[in-house]
Backbone as numpy.savetxt, mean C-alpha at the origin, in Angstrom:
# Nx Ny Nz CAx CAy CAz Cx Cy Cz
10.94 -0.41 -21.83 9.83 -1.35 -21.73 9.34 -1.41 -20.28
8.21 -0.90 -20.26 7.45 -1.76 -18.93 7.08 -2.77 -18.22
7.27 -3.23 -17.25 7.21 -4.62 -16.70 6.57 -4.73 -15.51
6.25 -5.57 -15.11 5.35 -5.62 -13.41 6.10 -5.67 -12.06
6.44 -4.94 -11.56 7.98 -5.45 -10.30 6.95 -6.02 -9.66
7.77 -6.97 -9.14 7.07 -7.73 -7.98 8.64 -8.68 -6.95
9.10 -7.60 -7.15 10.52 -8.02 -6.45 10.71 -6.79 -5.61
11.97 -7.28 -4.03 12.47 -6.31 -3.39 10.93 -6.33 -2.48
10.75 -4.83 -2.40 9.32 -4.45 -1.38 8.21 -4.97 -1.81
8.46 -4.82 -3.04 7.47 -5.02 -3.56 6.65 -6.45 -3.99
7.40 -7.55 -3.15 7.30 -8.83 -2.87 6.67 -9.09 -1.11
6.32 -7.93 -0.80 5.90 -7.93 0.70 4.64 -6.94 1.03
4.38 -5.85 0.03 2.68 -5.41 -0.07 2.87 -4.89 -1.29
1.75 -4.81 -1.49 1.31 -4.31 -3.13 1.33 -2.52 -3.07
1.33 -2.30 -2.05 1.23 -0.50 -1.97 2.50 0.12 -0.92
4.11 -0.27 -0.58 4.69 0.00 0.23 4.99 1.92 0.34
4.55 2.42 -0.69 4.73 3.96 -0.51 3.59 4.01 0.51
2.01 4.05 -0.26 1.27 4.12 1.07 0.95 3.44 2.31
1.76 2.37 2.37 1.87 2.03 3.84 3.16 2.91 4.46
4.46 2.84 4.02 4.89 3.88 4.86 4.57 5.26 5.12
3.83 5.96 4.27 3.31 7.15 4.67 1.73 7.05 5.78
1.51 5.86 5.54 0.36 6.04 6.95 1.26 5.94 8.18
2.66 4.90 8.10 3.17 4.78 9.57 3.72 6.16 9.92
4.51 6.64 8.63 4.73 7.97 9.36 4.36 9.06 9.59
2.95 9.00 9.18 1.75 10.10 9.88 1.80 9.49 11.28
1.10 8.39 11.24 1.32 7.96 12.97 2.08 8.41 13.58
2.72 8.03 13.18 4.50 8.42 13.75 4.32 9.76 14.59
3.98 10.88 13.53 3.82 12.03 13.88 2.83 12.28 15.27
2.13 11.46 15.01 1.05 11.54 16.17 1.11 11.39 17.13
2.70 10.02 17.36 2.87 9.42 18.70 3.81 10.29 19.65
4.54 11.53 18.16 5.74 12.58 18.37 4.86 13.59 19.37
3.71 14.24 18.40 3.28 15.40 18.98 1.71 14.76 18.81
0.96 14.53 19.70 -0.18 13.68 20.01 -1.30 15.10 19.96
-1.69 15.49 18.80 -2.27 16.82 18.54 -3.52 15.91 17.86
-4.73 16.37 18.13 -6.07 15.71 17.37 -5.93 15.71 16.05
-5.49 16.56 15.57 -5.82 16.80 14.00 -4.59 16.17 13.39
-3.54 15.61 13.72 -2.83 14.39 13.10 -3.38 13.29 13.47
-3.86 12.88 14.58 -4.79 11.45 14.82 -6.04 11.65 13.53
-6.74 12.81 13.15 -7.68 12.85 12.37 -7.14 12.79 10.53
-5.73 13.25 10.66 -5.17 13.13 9.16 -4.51 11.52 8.96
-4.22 11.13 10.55 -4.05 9.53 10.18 -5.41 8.85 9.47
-6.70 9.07 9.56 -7.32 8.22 9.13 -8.24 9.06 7.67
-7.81 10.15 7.42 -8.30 10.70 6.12 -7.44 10.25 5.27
-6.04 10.50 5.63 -5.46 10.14 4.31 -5.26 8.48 4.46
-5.65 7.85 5.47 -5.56 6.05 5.31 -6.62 6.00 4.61
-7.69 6.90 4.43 -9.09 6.52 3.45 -8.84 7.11 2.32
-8.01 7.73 2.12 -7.88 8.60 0.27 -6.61 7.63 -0.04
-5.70 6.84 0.60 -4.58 6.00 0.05 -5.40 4.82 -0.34
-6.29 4.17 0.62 -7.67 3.43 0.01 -7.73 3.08 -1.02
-8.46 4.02 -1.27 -9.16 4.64 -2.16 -8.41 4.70 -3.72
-7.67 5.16 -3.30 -6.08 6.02 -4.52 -5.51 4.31 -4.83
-5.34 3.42 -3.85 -4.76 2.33 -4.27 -5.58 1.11 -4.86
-6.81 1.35 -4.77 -7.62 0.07 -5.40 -8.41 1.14 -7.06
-8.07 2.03 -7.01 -8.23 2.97 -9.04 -7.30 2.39 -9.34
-5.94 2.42 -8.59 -4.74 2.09 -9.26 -4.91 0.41 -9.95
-5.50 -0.18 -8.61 -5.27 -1.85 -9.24 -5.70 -1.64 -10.38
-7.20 -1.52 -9.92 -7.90 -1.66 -11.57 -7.17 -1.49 -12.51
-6.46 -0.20 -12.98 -5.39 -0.06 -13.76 -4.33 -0.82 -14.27
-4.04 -1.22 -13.19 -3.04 -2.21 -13.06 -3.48 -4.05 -13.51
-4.74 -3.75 -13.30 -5.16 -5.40 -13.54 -5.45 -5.24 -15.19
-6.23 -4.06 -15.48 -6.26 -3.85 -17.21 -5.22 -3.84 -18.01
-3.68 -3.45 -17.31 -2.55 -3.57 -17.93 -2.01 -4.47 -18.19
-2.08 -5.21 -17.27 -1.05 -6.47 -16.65 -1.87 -8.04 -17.13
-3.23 -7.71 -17.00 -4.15 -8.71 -16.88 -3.75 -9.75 -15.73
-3.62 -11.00 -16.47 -3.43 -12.53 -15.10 -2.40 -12.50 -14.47
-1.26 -11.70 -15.27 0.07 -11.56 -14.54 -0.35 -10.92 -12.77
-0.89 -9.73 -13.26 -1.38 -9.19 -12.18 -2.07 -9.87 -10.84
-3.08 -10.50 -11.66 -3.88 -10.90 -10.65 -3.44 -12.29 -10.24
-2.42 -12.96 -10.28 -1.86 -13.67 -9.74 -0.92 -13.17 -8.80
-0.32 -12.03 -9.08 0.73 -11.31 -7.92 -0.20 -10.60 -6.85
-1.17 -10.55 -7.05 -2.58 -9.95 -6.22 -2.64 -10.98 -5.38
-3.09 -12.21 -5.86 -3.09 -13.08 -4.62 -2.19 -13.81 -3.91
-0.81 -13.43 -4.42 0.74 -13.52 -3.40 0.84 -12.80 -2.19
0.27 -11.82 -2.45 0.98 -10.05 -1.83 -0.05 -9.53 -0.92
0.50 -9.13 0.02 -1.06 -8.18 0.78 -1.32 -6.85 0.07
-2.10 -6.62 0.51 -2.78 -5.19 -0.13 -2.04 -3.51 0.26
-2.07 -4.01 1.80 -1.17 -2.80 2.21 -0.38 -3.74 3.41
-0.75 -4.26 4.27 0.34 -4.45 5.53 0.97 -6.11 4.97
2.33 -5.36 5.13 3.16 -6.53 5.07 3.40 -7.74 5.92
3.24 -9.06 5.32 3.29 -9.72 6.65 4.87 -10.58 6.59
5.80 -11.19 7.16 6.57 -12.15 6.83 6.35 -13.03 6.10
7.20 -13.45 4.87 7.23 -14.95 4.31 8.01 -15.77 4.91
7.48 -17.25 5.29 8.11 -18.14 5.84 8.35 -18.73 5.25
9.76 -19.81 5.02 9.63 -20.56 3.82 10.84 -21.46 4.34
């Protein structure tokens, strides 16, 4: 059965695969500071975009209110601290 995680990482952004793969393109950039990884940092930050708001939709047609109540818990991509 399928279910909605919203636990673990996934209680801290709604997309944690593509946020760590933008940091560690950066990453790469800050390693070996070559133009064309500064230029793949921000192509693929615009195709993860992109790739992650088809997905909501998907995700909001599946899930419906469940969803869109964990939508407005969660950031989109950058995680911030919960204080509590």
């Amino acid at each position: 059965m399928e279910r909605l995680v919203t636990t673990g990482i996934y209680a801290y952004t709604r997309n944690p695969i593509y946020f760590g793969a933008i940091i560690m393109i950066f990453g790469w950039f800050l390693v070996l500071p070559f133009t064309f990884i500064l230029i793949s940092v921000f192509l693929f930050t615009a195709l993860f975009y992109i790739t992650a708001r088809s997905e909501e939709k998907q995700l909001q047609q599946k899930y419906g209110k469940k969803y869109l109540e964990y939508k407005c818990k969660v950031p989109f991509l950058i995680p911030y601290p919960k204080f509590r």
